[in-house]
Backbone bond lengths (Angstrom), bond angles and torsions (degrees), N, CA, C in turn:
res aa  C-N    CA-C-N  psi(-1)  N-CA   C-N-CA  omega(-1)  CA-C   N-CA-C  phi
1 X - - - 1.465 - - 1.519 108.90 -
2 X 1.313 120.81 126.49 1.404 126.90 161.07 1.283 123.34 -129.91
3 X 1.224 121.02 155.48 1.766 120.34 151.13 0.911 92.35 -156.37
4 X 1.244 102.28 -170.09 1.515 137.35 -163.67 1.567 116.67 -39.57
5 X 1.632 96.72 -57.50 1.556 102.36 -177.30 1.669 118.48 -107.03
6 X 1.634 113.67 0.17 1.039 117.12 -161.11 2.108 102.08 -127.19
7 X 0.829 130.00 142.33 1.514 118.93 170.67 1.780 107.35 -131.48
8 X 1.183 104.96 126.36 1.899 88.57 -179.72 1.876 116.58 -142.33
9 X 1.281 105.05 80.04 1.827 113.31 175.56 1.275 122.28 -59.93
10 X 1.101 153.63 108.70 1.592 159.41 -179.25 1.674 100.06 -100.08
11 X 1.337 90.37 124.60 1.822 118.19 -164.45 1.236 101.72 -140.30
12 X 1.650 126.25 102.97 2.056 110.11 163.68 1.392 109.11 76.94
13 X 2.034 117.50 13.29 1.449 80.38 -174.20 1.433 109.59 115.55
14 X 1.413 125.93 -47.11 1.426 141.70 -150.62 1.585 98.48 -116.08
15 X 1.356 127.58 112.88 1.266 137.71 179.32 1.980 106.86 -95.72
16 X 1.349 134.21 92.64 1.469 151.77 170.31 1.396 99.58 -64.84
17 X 1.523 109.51 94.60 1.266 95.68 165.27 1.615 103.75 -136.68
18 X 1.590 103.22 150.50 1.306 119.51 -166.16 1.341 109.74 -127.34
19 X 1.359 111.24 160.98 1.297 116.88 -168.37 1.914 89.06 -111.92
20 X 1.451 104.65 126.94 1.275 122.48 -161.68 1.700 121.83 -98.01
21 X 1.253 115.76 12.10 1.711 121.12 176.44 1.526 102.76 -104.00
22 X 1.165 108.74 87.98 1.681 103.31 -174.44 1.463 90.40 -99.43
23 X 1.163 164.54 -35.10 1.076 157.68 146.76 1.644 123.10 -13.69
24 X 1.516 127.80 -57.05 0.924 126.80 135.00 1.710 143.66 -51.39
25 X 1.341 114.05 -21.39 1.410 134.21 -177.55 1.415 119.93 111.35
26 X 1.678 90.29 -3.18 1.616 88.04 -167.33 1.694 123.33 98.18
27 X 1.295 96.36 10.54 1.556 128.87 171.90 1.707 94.83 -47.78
28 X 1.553 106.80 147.53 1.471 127.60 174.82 1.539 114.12 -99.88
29 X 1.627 106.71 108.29 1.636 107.54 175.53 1.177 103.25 -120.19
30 X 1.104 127.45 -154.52 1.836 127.04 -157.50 1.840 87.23 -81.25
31 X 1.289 114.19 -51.10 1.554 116.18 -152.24 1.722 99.65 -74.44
32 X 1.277 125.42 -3.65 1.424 135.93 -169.86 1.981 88.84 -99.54
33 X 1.167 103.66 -32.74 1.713 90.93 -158.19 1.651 80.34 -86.82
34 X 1.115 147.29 -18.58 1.389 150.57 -151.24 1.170 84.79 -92.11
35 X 1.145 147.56 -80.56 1.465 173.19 -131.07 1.259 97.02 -81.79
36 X 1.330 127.22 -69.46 1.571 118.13 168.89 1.358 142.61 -13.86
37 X 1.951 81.60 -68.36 1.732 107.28 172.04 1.362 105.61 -46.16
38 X 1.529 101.40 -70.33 1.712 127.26 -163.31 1.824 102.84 -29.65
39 X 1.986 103.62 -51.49 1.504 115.72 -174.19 1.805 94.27 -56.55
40 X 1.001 109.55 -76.46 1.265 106.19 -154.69 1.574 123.84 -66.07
41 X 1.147 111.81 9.56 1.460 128.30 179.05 1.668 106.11 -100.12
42 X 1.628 106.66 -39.91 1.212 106.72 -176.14 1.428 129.11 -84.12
43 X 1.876 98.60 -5.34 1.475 107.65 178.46 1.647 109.47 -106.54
44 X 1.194 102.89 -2.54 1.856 115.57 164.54 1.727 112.23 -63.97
45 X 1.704 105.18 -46.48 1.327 97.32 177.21 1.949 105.25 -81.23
46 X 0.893 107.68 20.36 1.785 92.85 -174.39 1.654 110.81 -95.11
47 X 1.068 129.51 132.81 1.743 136.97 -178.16 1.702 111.77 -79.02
48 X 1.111 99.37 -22.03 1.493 110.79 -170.74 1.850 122.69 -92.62
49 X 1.409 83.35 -5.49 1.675 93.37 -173.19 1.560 103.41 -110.73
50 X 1.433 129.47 129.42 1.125 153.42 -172.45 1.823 114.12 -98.82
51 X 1.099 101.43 -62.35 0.898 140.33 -169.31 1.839 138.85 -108.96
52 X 1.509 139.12 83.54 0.950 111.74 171.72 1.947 133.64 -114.59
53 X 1.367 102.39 159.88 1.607 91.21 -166.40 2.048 80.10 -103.16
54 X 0.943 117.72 162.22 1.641 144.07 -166.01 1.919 98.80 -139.40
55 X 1.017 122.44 107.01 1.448 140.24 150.46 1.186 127.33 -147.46
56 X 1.628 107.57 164.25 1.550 118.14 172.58 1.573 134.85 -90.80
57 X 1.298 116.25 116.72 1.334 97.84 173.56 1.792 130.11 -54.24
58 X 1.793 102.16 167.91 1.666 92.06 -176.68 1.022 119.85 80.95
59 X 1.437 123.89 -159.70 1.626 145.95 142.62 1.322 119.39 -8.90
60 X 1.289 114.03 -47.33 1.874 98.98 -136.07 1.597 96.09 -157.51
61 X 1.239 119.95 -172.33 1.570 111.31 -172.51 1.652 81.89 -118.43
62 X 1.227 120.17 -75.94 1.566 120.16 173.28 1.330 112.74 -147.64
63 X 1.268 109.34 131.24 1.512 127.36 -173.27 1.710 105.46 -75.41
64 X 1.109 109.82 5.35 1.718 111.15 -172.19 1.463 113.82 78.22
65 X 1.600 125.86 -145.25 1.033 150.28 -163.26 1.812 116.33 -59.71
66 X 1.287 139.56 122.20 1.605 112.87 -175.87 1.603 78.25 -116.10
67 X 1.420 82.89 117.33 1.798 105.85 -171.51 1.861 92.63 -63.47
68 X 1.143 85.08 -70.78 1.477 95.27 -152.91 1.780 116.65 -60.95
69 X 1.667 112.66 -11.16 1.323 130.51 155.05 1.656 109.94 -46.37
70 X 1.602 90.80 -66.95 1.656 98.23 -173.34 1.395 123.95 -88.82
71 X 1.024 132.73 7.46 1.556 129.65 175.80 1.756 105.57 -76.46
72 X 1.087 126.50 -21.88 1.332 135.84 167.84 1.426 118.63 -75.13
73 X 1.032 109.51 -17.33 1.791 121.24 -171.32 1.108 125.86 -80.34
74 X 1.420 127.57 91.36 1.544 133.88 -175.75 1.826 107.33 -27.68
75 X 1.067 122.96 -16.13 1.262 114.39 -178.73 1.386 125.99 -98.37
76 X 1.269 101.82 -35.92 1.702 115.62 149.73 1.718 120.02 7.45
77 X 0.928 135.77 93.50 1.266 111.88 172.51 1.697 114.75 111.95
78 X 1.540 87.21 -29.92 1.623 92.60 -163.00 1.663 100.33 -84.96
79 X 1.104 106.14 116.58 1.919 95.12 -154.29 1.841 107.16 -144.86
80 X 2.138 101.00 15.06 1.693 95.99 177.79 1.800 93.60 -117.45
81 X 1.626 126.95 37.86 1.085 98.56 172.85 1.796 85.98 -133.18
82 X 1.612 71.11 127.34 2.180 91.30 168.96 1.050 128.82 -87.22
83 X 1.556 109.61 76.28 1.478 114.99 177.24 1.071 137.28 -66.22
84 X 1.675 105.79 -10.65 1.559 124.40 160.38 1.383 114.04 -131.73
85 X 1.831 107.50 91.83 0.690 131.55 174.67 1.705 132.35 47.46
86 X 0.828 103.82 -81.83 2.102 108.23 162.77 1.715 105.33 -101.99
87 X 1.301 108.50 -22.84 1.832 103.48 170.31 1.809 110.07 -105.14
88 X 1.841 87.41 166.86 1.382 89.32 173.93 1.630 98.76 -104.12
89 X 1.352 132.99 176.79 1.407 146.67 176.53 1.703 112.34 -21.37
90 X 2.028 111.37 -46.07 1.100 120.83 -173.47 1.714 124.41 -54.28
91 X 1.489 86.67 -76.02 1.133 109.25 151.38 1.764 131.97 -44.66
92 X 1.195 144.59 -28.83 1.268 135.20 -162.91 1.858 98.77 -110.62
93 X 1.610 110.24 11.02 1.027 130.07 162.14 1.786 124.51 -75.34
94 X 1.594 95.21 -13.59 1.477 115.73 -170.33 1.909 94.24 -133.47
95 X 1.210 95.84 -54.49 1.584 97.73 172.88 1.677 136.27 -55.63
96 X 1.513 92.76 -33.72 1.153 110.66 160.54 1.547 131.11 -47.83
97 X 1.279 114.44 -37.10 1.510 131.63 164.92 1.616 114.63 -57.04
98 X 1.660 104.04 -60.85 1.521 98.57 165.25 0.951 143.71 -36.35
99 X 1.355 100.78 -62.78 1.632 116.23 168.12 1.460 128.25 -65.10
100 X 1.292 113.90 -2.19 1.881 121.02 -171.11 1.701 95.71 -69.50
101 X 1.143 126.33 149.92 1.647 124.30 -178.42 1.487 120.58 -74.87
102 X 1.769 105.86 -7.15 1.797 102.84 -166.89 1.707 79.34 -135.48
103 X 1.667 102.37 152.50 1.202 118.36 166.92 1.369 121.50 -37.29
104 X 1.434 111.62 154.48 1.358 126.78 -178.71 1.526 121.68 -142.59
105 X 1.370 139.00 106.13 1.419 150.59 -151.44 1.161 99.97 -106.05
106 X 1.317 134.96 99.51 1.747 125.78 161.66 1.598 106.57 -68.13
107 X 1.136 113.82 135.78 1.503 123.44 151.82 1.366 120.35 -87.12
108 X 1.266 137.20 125.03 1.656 137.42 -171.01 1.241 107.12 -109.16
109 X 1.392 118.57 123.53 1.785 108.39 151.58 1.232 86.56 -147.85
110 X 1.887 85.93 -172.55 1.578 95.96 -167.88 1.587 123.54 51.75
111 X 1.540 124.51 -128.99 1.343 119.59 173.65 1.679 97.77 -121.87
112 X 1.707 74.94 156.37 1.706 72.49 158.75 1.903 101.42 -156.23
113 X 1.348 107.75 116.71 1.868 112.14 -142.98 1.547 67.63 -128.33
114 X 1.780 101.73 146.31 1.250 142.39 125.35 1.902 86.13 89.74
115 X 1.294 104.20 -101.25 1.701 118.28 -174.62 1.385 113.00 -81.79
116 X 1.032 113.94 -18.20 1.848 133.40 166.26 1.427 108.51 -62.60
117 X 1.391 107.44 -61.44 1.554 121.69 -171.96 2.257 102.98 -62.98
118 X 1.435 88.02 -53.32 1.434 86.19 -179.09 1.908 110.38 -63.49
119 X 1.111 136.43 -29.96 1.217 140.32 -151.39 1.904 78.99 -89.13
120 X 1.161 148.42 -25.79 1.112 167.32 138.33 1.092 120.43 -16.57
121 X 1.627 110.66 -56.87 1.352 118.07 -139.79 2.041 83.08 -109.76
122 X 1.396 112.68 10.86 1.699 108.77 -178.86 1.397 108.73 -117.82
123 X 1.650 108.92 23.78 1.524 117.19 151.62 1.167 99.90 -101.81
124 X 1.710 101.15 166.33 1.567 128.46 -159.50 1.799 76.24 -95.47
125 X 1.232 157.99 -38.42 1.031 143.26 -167.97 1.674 110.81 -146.90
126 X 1.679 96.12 127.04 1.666 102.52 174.41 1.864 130.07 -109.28
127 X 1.152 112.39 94.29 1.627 107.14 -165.91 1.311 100.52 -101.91
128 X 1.513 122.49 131.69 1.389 134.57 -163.75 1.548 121.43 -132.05
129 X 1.185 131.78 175.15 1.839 128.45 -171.95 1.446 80.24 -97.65
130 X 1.412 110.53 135.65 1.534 121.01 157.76 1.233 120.82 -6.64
131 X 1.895 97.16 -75.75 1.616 112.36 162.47 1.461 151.76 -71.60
132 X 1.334 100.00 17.83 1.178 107.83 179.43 1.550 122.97 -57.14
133 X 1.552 114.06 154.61 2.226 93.01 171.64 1.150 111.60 -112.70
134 X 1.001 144.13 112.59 1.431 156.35 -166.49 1.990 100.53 -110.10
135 X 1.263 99.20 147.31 1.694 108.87 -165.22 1.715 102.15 178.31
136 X 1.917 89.75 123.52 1.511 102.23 171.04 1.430 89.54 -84.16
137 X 1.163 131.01 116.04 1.341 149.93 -166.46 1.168 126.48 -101.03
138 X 1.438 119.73 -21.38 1.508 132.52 -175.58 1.465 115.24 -40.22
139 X 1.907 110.84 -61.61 1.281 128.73 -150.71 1.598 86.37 -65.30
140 X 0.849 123.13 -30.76 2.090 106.27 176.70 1.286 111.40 -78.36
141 X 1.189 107.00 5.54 1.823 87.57 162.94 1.632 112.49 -136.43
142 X 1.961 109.01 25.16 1.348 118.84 149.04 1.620 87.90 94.89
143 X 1.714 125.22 26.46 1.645 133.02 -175.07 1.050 102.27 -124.57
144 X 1.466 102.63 158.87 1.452 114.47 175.77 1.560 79.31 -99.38
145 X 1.932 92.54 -174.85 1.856 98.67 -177.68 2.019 83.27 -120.73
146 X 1.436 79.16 97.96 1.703 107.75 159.46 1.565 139.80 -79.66
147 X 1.247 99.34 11.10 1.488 111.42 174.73 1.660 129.93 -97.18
148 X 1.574 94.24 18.34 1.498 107.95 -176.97 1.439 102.05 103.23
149 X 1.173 131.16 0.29 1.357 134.71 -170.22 1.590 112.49 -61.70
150 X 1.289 134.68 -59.17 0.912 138.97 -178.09 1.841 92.04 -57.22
151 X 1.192 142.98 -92.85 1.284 143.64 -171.17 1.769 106.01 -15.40
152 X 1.386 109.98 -46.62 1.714 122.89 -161.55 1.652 96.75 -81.78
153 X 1.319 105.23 -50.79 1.699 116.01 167.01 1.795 114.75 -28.88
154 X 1.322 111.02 -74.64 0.994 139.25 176.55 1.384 127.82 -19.36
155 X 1.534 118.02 -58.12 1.577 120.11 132.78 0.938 150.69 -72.26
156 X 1.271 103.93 10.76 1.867 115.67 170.95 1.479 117.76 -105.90
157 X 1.434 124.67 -39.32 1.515 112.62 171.75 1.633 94.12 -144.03
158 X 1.995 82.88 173.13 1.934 90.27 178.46 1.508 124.00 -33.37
159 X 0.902 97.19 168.16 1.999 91.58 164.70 1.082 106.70 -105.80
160 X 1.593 142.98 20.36 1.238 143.09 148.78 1.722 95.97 -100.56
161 X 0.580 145.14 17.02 1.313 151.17 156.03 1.422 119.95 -95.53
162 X 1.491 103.50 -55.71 1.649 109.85 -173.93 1.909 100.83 -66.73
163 X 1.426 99.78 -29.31 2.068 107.07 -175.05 1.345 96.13 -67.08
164 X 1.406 129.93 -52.62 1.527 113.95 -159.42 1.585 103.83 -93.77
165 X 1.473 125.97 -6.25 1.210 103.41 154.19 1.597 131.25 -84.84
166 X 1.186 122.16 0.62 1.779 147.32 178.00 1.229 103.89 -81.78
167 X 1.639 110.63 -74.32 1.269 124.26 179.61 1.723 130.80 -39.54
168 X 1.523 118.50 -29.40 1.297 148.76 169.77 1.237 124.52 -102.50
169 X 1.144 124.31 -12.86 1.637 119.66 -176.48 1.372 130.64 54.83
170 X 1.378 114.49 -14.95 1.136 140.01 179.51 1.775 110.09 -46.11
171 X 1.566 96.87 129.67 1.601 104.87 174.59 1.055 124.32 -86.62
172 X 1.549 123.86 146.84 1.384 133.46 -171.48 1.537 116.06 -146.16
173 X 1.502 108.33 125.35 1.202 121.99 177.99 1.557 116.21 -39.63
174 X 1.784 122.35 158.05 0.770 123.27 145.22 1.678 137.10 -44.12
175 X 1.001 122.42 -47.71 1.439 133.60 -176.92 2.195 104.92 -82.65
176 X 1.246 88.64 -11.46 2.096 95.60 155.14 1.435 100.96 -106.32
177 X 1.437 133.26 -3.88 1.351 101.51 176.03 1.579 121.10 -106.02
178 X 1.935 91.69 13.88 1.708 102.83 168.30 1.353 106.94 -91.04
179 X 1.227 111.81 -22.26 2.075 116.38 -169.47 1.474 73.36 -69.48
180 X 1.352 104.85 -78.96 2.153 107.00 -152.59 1.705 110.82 -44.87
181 X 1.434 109.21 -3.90 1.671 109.04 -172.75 1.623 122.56 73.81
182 X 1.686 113.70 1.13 1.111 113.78 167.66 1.856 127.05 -49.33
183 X 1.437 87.31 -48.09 1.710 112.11 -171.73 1.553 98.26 -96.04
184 X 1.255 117.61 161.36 1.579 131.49 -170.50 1.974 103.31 -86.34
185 X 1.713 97.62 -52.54 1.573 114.06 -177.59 1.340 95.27 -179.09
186 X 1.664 118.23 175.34 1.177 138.81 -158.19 1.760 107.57 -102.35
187 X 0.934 134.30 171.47 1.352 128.53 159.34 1.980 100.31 176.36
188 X 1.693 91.73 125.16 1.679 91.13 -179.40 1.646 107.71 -55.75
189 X 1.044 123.48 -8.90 1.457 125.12 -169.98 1.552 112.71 -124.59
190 X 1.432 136.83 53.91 0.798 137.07 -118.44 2.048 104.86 -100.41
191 X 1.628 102.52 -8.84 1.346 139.20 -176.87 1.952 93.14 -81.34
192 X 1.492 127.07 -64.06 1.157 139.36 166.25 1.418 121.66 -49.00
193 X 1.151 116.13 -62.71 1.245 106.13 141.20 1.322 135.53 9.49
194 X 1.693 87.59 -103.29 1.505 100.61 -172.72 1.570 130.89 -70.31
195 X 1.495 87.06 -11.16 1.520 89.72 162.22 1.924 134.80 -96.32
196 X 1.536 89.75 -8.81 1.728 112.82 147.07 1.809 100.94 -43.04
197 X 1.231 104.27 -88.40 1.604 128.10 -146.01 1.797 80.90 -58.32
198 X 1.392 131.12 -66.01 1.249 108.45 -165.45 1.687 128.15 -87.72
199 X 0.934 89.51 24.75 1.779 117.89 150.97 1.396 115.36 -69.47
200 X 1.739 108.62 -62.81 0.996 126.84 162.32 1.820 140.82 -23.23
201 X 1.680 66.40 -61.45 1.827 83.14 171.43 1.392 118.80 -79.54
202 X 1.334 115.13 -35.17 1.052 105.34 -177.58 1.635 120.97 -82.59
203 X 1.308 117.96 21.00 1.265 119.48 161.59 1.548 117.40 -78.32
204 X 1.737 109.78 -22.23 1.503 125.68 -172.44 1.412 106.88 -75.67
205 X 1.055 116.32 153.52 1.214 122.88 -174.73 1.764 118.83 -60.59
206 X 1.041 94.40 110.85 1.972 101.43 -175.18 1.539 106.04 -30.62
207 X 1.363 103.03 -59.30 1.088 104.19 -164.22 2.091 128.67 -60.29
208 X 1.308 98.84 -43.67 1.633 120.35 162.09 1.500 102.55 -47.67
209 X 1.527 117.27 -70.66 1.917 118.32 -171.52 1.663 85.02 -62.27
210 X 1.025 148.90 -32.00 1.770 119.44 -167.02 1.532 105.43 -66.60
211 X 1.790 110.50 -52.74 1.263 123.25 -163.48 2.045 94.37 -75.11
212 X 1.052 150.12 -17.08 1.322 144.68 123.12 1.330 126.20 1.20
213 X 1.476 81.10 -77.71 1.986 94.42 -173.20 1.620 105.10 -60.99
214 X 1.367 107.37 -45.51 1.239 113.36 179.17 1.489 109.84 -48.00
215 X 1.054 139.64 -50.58 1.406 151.08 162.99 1.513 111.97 -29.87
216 X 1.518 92.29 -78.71 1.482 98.12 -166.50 1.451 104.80 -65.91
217 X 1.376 139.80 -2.95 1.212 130.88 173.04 1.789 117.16 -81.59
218 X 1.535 103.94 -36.27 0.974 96.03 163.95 1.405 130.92 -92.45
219 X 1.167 116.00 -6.53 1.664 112.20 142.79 1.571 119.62 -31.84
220 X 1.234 123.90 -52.21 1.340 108.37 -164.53 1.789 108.24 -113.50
221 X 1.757 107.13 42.35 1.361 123.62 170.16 1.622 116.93 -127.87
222 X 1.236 98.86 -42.09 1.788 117.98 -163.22 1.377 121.05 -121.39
223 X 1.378 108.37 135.31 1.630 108.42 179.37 1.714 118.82 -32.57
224 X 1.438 94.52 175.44 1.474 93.45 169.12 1.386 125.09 -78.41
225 X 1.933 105.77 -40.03 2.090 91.44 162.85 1.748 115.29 -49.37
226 X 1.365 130.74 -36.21 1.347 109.76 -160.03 1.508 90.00 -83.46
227 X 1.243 134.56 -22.31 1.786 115.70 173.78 1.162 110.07 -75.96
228 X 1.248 132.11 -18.09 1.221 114.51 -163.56 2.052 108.78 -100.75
229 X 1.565 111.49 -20.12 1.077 95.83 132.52 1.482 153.90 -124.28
230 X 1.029 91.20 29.35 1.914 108.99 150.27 1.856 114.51 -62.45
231 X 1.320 114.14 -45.64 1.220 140.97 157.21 1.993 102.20 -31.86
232 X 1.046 100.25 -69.67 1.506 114.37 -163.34 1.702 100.95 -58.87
233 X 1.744 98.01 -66.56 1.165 106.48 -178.89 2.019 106.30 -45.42
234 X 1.178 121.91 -65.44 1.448 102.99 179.50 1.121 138.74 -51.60
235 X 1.174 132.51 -15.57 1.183 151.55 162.82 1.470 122.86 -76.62
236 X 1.369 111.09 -33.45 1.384 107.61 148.80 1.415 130.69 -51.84
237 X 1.354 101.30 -51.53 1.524 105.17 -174.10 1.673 111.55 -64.07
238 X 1.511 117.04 -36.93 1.118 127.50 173.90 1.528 127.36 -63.45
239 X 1.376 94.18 -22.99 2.014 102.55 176.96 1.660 94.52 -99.92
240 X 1.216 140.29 -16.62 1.335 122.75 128.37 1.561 162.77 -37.21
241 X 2.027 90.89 -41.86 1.505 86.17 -171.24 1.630 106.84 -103.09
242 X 1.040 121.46 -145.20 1.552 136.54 -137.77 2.196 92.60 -93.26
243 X 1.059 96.49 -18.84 1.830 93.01 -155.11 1.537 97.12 -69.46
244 X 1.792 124.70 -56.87 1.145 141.16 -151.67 1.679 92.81 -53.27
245 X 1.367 107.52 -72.18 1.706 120.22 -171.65 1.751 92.58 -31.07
246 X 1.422 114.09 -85.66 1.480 126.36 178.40 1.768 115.50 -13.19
247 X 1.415 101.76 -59.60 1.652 102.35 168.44 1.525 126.60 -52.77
248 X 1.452 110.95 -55.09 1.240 137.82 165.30 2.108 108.47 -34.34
249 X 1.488 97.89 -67.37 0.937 99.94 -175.40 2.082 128.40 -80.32
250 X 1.344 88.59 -3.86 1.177 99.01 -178.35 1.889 113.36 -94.36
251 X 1.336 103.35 -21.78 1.433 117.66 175.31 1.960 100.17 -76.83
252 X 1.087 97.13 -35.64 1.835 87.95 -172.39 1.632 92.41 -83.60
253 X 1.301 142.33 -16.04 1.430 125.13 -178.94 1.329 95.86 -103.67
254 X 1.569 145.37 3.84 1.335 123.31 171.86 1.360 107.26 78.77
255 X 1.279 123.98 51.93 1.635 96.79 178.83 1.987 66.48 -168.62
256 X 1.569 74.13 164.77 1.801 106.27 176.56 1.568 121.93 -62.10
257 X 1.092 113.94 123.38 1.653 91.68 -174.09 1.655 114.72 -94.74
258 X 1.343 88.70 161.36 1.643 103.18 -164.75 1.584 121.11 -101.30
259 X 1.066 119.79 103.57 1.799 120.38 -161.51 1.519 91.78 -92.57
260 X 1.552 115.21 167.08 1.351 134.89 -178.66 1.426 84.74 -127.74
261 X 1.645 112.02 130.38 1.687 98.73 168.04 1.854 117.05 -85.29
């Protein structure tokens, strides 16, 4: 699948998808927030994908907001109708990642400021170049960061942390956005990387990492009775189906085991 602003190759399992305006930096205009959704909606229904890595072509991962794209844009502004479900268009551009059923690896370079950083911060894992500049960016242009940011924020560092990086706008390296817990770890290759680790994963049983994510998502929504049996319930289904035996039996013959997704 490609267009304009979106590019997405499925290899082993592993869906590469990039955000395709490297000319701009990878800046967010109406057809970028369209394109987003569209990606991550369309790789939710896919059986074959395990795994996805999230980067930018070019320069940069995403430069954030293209002001001067969208200030013309009948949609601009229009920001109380939830066309995806608990988000509106903006947001489910970043939210969308969260909610996808199989892991998601951002790769970082260059910058990635304001709607970049948040579209970022809605993978389950962020590995970045040392130097990269990363910036909740809004408050310099008189914004909050409305793209689910605060919600995505929220489980990743203090909330005196997440306030004085909002509150200031102020940019921060990759190799500060592993201290603050934004970023996962560093890697000069941060594209290589991530396609190491979700190699990785996707050797694990699809089914276990889905019911995972599912977990850890509702970790940072719902009390502790509804995790704890959400918890139960997955694990049922999992000491039921087809994966456990497969592991089991693949450890006593020495050889790799083989999942059906």
């Amino acid at each position: 699948m490609t267009n304009d602003r979106i590019s997405i190759s499925v290899a082993d399992a592993i869906a590469d998808v990039r955000l395709n305006r490297p000319d701009k930096l990878n800046a967010l205009d109406s057809d970028m927030f369209n394109a987003l959704s569209e990606a991550s909606a369309a790789l939710a229904k896919r059986g074959d994908v395990r795994v996805v890595v999230l980067s930018g072509s070019g320069r940069a991962f995403c430069a954030g907001l293209d002001l001067a794209a969208m200030a013309g844009d009948p949609s601009f502004g229009v920001l109380n109708d939830r066309a995806y479900g608990i988000a509106n268009v903006f947001q489910n551009a970043a939210w969308g990642w969260r909610s996808l059923p199989v892991p998601v690896i951002a790769a970082i370079h260059g910058v990635a400021f304001g709607g970049g950083l948040q579209i970022a911060l809605g993978a389950d894992i962020r590995i970045v170049t040392p130097d990269a500049k990363l910036a909740v960016m809004e408050a310099r242009w008189g914004l909050v960061p409305d793209m689910a940011g605060v919600a995505l924020l929220r489980g990743l560092v203090r909330d005196d942390v997440a306030r004085e990086l909002t509150y200031t706008a102020r940019q921060f390296s990759g190799t500060e956005a592993v201290a603050l817990g934004i970023a996962t770890r560093v890697a000069d290759d941060p594209q290589a990387a991530a396609l190491e680790l979700a190699g990785q994963i996707a050797a694990r049983s699809p089914r276990a990492v889905r019911s995972a994510k599912r977990l850890f998502g509702l970790s940072q929504d719902a009390g502790a009775d509804a995790l704890l049996l959400a918890e139960s319930r997955e694990q049922e289904e999992l000491l039921a189906g087809p994966d456990l035996p497969e592991t089991i039996a693949a450890a006593a013959e020495k050889r790799t085991p083989r999942f059906a997704d």
